[in-house]
N, C-alpha and C positions, 0 to 999 in steps of 0.2 A: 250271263252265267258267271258266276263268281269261281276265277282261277286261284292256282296258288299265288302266285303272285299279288294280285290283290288281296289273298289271304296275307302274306306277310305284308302287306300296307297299312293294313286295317290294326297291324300288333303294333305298328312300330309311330307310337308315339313319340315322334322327333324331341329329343331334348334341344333346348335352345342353342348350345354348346356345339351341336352340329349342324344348324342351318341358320343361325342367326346372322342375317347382311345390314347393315345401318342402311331405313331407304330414305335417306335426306340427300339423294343425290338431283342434278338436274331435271326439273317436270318434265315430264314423259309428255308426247302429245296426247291430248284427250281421247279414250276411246269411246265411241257412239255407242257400243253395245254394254258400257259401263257406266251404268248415271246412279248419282246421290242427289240427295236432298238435302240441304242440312239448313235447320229453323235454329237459331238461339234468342228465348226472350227475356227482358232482363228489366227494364224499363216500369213498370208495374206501378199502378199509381199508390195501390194501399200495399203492396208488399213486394217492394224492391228487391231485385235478387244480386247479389255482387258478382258470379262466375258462369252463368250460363253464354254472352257475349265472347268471352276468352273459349269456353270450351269449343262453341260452334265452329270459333276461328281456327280451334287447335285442331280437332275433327274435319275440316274442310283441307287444310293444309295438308293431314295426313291420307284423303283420298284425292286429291289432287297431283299430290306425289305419288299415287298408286297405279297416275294414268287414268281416275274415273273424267266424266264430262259431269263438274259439282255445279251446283245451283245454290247459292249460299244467301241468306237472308236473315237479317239480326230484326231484333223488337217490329215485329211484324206486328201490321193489324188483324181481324179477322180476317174481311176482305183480302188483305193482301196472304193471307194464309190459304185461304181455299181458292184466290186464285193460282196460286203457287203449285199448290196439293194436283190441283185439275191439270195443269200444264205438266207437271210429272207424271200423272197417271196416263197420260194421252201420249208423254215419250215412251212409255211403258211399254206399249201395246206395239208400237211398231216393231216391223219383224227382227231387225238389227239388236234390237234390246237382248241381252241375257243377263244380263243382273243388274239388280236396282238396290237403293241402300237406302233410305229415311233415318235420319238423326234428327231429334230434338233435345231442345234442354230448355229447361224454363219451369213455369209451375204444372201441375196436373190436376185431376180430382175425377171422382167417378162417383156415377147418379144410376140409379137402377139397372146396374152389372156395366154399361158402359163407361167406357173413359171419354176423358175431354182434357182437350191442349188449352190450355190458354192463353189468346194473344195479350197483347201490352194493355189494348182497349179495353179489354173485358171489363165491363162494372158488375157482378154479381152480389146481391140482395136479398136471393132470395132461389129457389129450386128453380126456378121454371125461367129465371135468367141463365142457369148451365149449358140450356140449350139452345135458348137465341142469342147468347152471345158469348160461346167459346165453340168450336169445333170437333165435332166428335169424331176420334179415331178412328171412326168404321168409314168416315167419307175415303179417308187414306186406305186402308184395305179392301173398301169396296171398289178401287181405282184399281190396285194391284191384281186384285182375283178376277177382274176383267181379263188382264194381261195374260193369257193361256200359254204353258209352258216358257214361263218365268221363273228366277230363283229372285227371293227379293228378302231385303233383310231390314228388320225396322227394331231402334234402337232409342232406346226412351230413357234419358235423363229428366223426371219428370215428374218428381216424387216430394217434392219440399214442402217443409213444413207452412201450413197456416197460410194458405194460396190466397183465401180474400183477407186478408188483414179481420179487423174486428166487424166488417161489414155482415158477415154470415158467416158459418158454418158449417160445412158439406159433416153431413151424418157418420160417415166412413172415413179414415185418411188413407191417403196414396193411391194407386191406381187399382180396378179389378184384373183377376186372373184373365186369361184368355188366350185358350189352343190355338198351337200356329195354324192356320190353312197347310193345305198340302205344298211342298216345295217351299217353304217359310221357312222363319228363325225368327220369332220376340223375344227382344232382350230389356228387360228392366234393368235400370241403377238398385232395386232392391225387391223385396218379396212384396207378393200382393199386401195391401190395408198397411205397409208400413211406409216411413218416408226416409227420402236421402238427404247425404251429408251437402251442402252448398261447398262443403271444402270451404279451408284456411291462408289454401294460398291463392294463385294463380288460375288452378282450375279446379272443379268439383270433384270429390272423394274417386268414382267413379271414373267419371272421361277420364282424369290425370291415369288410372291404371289403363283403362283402354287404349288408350292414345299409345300408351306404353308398348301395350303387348300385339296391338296389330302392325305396330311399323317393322315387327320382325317376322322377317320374308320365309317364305314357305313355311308356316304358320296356317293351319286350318284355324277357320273363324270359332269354331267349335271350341275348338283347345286352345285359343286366347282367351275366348270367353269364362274356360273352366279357372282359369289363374286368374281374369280378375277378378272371379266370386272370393275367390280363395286369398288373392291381395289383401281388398275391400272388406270382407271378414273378419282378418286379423287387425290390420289398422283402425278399423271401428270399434273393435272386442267385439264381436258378435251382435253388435247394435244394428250394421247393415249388410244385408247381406244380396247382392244380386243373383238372379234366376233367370234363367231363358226355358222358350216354351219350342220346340222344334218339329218340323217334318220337313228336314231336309232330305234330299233322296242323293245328293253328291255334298262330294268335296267343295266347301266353298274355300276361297283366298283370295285375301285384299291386295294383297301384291301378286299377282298373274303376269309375273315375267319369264316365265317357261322353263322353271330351275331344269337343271339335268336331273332324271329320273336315278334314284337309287339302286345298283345291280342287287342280284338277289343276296348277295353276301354280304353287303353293305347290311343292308335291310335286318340280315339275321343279325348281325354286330349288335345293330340294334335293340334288337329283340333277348338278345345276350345282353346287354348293358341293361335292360329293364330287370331281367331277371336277376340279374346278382345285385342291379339294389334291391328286388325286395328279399333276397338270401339276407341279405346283411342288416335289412330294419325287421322282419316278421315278426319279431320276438323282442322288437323295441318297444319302452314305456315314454322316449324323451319324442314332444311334440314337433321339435324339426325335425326330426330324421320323414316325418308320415308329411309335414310341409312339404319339404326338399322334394322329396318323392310324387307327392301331384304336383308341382308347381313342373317337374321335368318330365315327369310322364301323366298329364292330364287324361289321358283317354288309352291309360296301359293296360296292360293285361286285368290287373292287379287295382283300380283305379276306384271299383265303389268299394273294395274291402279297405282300402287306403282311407274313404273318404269315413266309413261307418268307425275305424281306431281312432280316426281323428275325432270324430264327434266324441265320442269316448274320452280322449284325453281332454279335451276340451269343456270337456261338460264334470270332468276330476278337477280341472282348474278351477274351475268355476264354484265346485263346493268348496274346494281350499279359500276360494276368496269372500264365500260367505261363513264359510267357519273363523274364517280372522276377523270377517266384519261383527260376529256372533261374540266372541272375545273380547274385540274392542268395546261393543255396545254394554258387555257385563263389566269392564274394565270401568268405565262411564260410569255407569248402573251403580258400581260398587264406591266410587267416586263421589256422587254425587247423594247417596246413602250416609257417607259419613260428612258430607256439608251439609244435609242437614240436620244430622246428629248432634254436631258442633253448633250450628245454628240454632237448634231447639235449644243447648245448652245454654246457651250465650240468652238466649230471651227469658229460658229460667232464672238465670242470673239476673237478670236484669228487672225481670219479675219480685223479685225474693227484694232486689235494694231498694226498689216503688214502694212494694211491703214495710220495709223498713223506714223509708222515707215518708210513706202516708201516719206511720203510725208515730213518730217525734212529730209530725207537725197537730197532730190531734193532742200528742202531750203536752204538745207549747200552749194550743189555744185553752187546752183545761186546765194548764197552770194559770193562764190571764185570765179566763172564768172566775178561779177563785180569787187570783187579787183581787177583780172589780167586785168581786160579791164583798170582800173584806172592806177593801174602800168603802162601800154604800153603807155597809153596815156600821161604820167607823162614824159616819155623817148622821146616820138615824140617831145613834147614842148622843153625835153634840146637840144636833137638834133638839132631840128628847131633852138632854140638860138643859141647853138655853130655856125651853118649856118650862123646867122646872124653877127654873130661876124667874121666870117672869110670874110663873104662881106665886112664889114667894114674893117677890116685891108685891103684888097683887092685895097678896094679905096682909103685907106691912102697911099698904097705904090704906087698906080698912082700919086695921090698930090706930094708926095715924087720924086719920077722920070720924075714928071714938073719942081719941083725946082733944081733937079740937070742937066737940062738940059739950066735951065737960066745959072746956075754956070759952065759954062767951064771948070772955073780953076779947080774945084771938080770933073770932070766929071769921073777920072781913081776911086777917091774914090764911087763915089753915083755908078759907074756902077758895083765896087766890091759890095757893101752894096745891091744896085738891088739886084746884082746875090746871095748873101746872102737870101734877102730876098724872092728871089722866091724859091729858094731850101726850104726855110722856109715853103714857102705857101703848096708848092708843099708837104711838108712831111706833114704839115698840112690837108693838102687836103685827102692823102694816111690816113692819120690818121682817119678823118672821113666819108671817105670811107669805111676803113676796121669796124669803129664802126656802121658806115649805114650796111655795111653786116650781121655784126654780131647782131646786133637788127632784122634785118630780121629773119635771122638764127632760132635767141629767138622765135621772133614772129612764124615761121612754127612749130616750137618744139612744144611750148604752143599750137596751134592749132591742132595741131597732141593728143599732151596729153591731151587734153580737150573733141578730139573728142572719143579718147581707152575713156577716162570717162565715155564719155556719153554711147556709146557701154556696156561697163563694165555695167552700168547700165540697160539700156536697155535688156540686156542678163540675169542678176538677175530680173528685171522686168516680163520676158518673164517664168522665170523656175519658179519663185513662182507661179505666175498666172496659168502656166502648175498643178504644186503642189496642188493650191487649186480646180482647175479645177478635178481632180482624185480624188481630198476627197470628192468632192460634187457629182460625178459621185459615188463612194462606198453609200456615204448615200442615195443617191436617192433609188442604187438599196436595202441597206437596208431597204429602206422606204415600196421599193415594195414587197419584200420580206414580210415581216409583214405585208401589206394591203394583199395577195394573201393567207398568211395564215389566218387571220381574214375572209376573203370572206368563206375559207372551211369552219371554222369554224360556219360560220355564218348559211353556207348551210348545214352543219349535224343539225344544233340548227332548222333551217326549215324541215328539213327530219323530225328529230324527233318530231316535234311540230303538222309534217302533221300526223304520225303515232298517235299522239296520238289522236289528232280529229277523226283519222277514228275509236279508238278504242272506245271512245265515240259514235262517231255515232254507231259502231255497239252495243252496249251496251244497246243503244234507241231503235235501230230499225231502218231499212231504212225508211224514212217518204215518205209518201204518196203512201206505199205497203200495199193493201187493202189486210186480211189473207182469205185464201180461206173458203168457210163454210164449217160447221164442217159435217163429214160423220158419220156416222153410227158407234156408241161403236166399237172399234176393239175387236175382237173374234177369233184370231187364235188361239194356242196350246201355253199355257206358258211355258218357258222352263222346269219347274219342271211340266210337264203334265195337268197341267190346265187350260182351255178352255183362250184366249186370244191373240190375235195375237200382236207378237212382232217384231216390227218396227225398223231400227239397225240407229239412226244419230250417228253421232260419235261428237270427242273432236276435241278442236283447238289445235296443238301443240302449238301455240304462239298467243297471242292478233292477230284481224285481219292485216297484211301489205297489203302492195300495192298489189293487186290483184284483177283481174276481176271476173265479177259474169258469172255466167254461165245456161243457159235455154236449154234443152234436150224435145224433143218430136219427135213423126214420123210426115217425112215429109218434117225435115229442116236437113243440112249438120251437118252430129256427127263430132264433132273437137278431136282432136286425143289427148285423158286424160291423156293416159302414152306413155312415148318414148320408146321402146326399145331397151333392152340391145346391144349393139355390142359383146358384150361379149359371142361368140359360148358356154361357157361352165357353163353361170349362168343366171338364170330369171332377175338377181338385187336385190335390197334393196331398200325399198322407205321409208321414216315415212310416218306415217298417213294422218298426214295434214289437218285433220279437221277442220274446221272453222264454227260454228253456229252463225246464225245471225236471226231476228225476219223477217217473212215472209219467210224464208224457204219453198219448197212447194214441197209432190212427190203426184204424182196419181199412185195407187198400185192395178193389178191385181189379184187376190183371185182365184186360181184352186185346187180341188182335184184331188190330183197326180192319184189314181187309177181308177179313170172314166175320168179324163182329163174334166170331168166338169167344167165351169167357175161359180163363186160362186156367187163374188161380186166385184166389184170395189170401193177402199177404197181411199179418199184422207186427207192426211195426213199434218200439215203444223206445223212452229214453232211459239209458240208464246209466250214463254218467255224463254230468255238466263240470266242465272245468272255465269258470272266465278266466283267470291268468292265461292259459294257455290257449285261450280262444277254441277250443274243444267240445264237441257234442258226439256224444259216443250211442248206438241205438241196441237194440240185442244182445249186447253185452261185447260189443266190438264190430257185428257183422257190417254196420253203417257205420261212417264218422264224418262229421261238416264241422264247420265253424262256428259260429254263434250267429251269423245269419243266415244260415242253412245252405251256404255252398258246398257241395261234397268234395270232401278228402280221401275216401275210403267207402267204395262198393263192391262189399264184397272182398273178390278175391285182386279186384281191379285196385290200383293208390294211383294217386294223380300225385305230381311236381309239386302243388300248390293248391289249395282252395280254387274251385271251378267258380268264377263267380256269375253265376246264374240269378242271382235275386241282387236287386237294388238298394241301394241305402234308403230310397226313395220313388214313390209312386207317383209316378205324371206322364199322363200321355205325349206320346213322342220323343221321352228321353231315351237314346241310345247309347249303345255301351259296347266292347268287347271281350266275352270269355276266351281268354288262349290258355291252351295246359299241356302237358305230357301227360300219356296215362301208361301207366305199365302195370302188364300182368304177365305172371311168373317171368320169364325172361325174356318176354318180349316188349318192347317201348313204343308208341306212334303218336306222333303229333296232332294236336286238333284243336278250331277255333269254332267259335260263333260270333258273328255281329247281329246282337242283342237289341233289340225296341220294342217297348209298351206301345202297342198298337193301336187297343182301345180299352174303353172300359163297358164291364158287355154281362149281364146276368144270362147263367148259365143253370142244367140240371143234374144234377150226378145223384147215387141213390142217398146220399145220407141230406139231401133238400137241394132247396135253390139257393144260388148264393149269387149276389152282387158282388162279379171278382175281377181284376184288373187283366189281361190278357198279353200275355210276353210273348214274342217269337224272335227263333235265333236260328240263321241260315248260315254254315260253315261246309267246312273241308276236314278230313282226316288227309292229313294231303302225307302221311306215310304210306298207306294203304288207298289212296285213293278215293275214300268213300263222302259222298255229299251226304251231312247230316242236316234235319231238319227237327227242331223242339221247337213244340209249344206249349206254356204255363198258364195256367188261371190261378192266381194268390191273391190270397183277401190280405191287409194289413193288420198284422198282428197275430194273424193262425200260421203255428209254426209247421203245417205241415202245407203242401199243396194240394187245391181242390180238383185241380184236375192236371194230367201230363201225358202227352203224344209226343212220340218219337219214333221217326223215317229216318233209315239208313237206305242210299241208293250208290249204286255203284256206277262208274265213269258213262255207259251205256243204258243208263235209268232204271238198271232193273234193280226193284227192291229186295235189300235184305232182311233187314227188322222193320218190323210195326206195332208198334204197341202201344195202348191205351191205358193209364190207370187213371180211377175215378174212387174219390173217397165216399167211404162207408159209411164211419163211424169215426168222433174225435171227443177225446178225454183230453183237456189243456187244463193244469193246475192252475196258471198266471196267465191273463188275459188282459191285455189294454185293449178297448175300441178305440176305434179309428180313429183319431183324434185327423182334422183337416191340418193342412202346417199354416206357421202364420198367418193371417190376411185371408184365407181363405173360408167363407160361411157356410155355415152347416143350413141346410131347409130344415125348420120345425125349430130350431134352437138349439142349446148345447150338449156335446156330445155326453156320454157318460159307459160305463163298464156295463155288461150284461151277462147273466148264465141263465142257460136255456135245462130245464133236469126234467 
């Protein structure tokens, strides 16, 4: 039975500042009912790892020093892994055992929802080598859940990239999800389907923050683990992020050297010191103060409204760094727009002087065109003359051999001089004959060399043209290049300009969404025991996007909210997903649980959304929560602070603590809950069946004394809850309140479905938005 005392235990997330002791002091002797495991493999024939050997060393050092009895083993075989594995599950069992630890580090991979370690030896090739020759995980946890009332804690650095080198390819990277057994803790270096850092230095992203945050003494494992997600996070930017999967039922601590328990006034300092830091950051926009604050109070009062601002600013950085990268790439864009502006110029230029250059050289050859036509023509004319002269002599030498035929007496002379003179003609004649050939001759040569010319040209004609043909073929496609980047460009600058309108409009309100009228003061059971009923809207993880609105009542077809897991061996991970928008609208049934009486029927609607102020206001004041629907205000009841009842995140087994003040009129009483997702469980209420996640929180009103008991059914993404019971009993069991509400009817303007978180697979394929009308 849970006292107050354990009540203020459960608030007071120890800052480091108050318990932190350096344990590098002399080894403790082993204790038998504390054993580890610790595998480092590193060796790897296709894909060498540099840090898993130091981490396992750093890891064993650090439970060694903690007093456990370590079993330490580097680049293991198979064999020598599952002899190893067996030999620890068989310490397990024996009665002296109460905690057991499993570390690895090395490569991983997982084949049809299982994971698998892989030794040094491994040769995978192919699927069906995953499992004859690396070691499946469940040998190790089917050893453990043998072990009957054990706490045992298994810690997997195991997530590296490209585990068989280029030999194969596992389908999926990094490891699958997978719910701790009962009395468990799995811890991943990162989220399911992603992988980790190998680290830069000494040791891996991971172990180095581990190593870090468990050697500090009185230290829940729980809340080491919360800082090194949170470490690991920021030093990666959000690249890795570690998760654990729990069902612890106690405290664990790796150093179990029997600190002195804290007096109850201690305790509240405590819980005093939680509480004015979040007075002093609630209303903060700067991402250390929301750091600072998990990193000191991991598991505070305060710790998933801490974690859901953070994701917030986190996720404001993150548009900041894509609107600079947005900037830079138009900066480029516009850049490289005017090179080749310049460039086209510079080729027109240079175009226009080819131009000019083709066209003198065309002028030169048709200036030497007409010389040689002048010349030839020049040569016809002597020719021709010479012709004319040899007619001439032709016909003198006929006058001539008229006259020597009057002269007789001359006739032996004029018929020698004839015969002279024809031999004359006649060589004369051969003479310009052979000069008629050889001018011909000229003449075919020069025609022949005029036309290689023109060729010659023509053929340089043809390959510039080709030349600039190919350069105006590149700038075009450079041209389109850059018009196709500007168009994305263009259409992110429209995405984002549609998101922001929608954010605006949600901001306004959907217009012309008449709010429903207001019902009857709500009245159920405030969480700290006082008469008022509390109504659960929740937060937006993100401004509203593109998402459909969604209308639920009996009657019409329920559209399927969450996908489920394929994953035989985990519910999933979903965020929240909240979205609040004005006209919100549930109709809420009112039963007492022990007569199953119907009470009243309440309807409930939004009608003012503030995200600066982290504010959701319902009936025009009568409810008030935060943006993940923690109540502020029921009623005539105000709490200290946001009650946080709902999670940043949905996965079975994660635990939490609601602590608050609630005051009405003038009176004030203190109350907690310690909060866990139990399971995940389809249920009936009258407005259908819903596949919804199931929350229970067991507390104290320890001003008044009263044992409260709430339980939640919430789907991800429906800002109201599908169902909520709440037991008030007093010191000797008897009940005060009982009551049941069960949703009716739901009008949600902004709906995101269930989107799985990273790594984790949807059965049927990918998720998408739905409205059911």
């Amino acid at each position: 039975m849970t006292t107050r005392r354990s009540f203020i235990k459960t608030l007071a997330a120890i800052p480091p500042a108050f318990c932190y002791r350096h344990a590098w002091a002399a080894n403790p002797s082993p204790d038998p009912s504390r054993l580890a495991l610790i595998i480092g493999n590193a060796s790897y024939r296709d894909a060498p790892l540099d840090n898993p050997v130091n981490d396992a060393k750093a890891v064993a050092g650090l439970f060694t020093q903690a007093g456990f009895t370590v079993d330490s083993r580097l680049n293991t075989t198979r064999a020598d892994m599952i002899s190893a594995i067996e030999r620890f599950g068989a310490a397990a069992k024996r009665s002296e055992t109460r905690l057991v630890v499993f570390y690895y580090a090395g490569h991983g991979a997982q084949l049809d929802w299982r994971n698998y370690l892989l030794p040094v030896d491994a040769v995978v090739e192919k699927q069906e080598h995953m499992k004859q020759r690396c070691v499946d995980l469940s040998l190790l946890l089917g050893q453990l859940s043998a072990a009957k009332d054990k706490t045992f804690v298994v810690i997997l650095d195991a997530c590296r990239n490209n585990p068989f080198g280029t030999a194969y390819r596992p389908e999926q990277k990094g490891l699958s999800q997978f719910d701790a057994p009962v009395g468990s803790l799995l811890a991943y270096a990162t989220s399911p389907g992603n992988v980790a850092s190998d680290g830069a230095g000494a040791n891996g992203l991971y172990t180095e923050n581990l190593v870090r945050e468990l050697s500090q003494h009185g230290t829940r494992i729980e809340d080491a683990l919360k800082r090194v997600r949170l470490n690991v996070r920021l030093a990666s930017h959000g690249e890795q992020i570690p998760w654990e999967t729990t069902s612890l039922e106690g405290d664990v601590f790796i150093f179990d050297d029997g600190q002195k328990k804290l007096s109850e006034t201690e305790l509240e300092k405590l819980v005093e010191a939680d509480v004015a830091e979040w007075a002093r950051i609630k209303s903060s926009k700067k991402l250390d103060d929301w750091v600072s604050y998990l990193r000191n109070f991991p598991n505070g009062r305060f710790a998933e409204i801490a974690q859901m601002r953070l994701n917030r600013l986190l996720a404001d950085v993150e548009r900041e760094r894509l609107e600079k990268e947005r900037i830079e790439r138009e900066r480029l864009r516009l850049a490289e727009e005017q090179r080749l502006a310049e460039e086209r110029k510079r080729l027109e230029e240079q175009q226009r002087e080819e131009q000019r250059r083709r066209e003198e050289e065309l002028r030169q050859i048709e200036a030497r065109r007409k010389q040689e036509a002048e010349r030839l023509e020049r040569e016809r004319q002597r020719i021709a003359e010479a012709e004319r002269r040899a007619a001439e002599l032709s016909k003198q030498e006929e006058l001539r051999q008229a006259a020597e035929q009057k002269r007789l007496s001359e006739k032996k002379r004029l018929d020698q001089e004839r015969a002279e003179r024809e031999q004359a003609r006649i060589a004369a004649e051969q003479r310009l004959a052979a000069e008629r050939k050889q001018l011909e001759e000229q003449q075919l040569q020069e025609k022949r060399r005029h036309e290689e010319e023109q060729q010659r040209v023509e053929l340089g004609r043809r390959q510039e043209q080709e030349r600039l043909d190919r350069e105006r073929q590149r700038i075009a496609e450079a041209e389109r290049l850059a018009a196709a980047r500007k168009q994305e460009d263009e259409q992110r600058e429209l995405a984002a300009r549609q998101r922001r309108e929608r954010e605006q409009l949600v901001q306004a309100g959907p217009a012309g969404v008449q709010a429903a009228s207001p019902a009857p003061a709500p009245s159920a059971a405030a969480p700290g025991a006082e008469p008022g009923a509390a109504r659960q809207p929740g937060p937006p993880a993100s401004r509203p996007s593109a998402a459909l609105g969604l209308e639920i009542r009996a009657g019409i077809p329920m559209p399927m909210l969450i996908r489920p897991s394929a994953n035989p061996f985990s519910a999933g991970r979903y965020p929240l997903n909240r979205i609040f928008t004005v006209g919100d609208a549930a109709t809420i049934v009112v039963t007492d649980i022990l007569t199953g009486i119907e009470e009243r029927t309440r309807k409930t609607h939004v009608t003012r959304v503030d995200y600066e102020e982290d504010r959701v206001e319902y009936n025009k004041g009568l409810l008030v929560t935060d943006l993940m629907g923690n109540p502020i205000k029921i009623g005539p009841a105000e709490y200290d602070s946001p009650v946080q009842w709902t999670p940043a995140e949905f996965q079975v087994g994660k635990k939490w603590t609601a602590a608050f003040r609630v005051t009405k009129g003038d009176k004030s009483s203190n109350a907690y809950y310690d909060m866990q997702i139990v399971k995940r469980e389809t249920i009936n209420v009258p407005a259908g069946s819903f596949d919804t996640f199931r929350i229970e929180g067991e507390g104290w009103n320890t001003t008044r004394g009263l044992r409260l008991d709430l339980k939640l059914w919430l789907v991800p993404g429906i800002n109201f809850a599908i169902k909520r019971e709440y037991i008030t009993r007093n010191r000797r069991g008897g009940i005060g309140q009982s009551e049941r509400q069960e949703l009716v009817a739901l009008r949600q303007h902004v709906f995101q479905s269930a989107r799985l978180a990273a790594g984790t697979v949807l059965a049927g394929g990918a998720n998408r938005t739905l409205r059911s009308a």
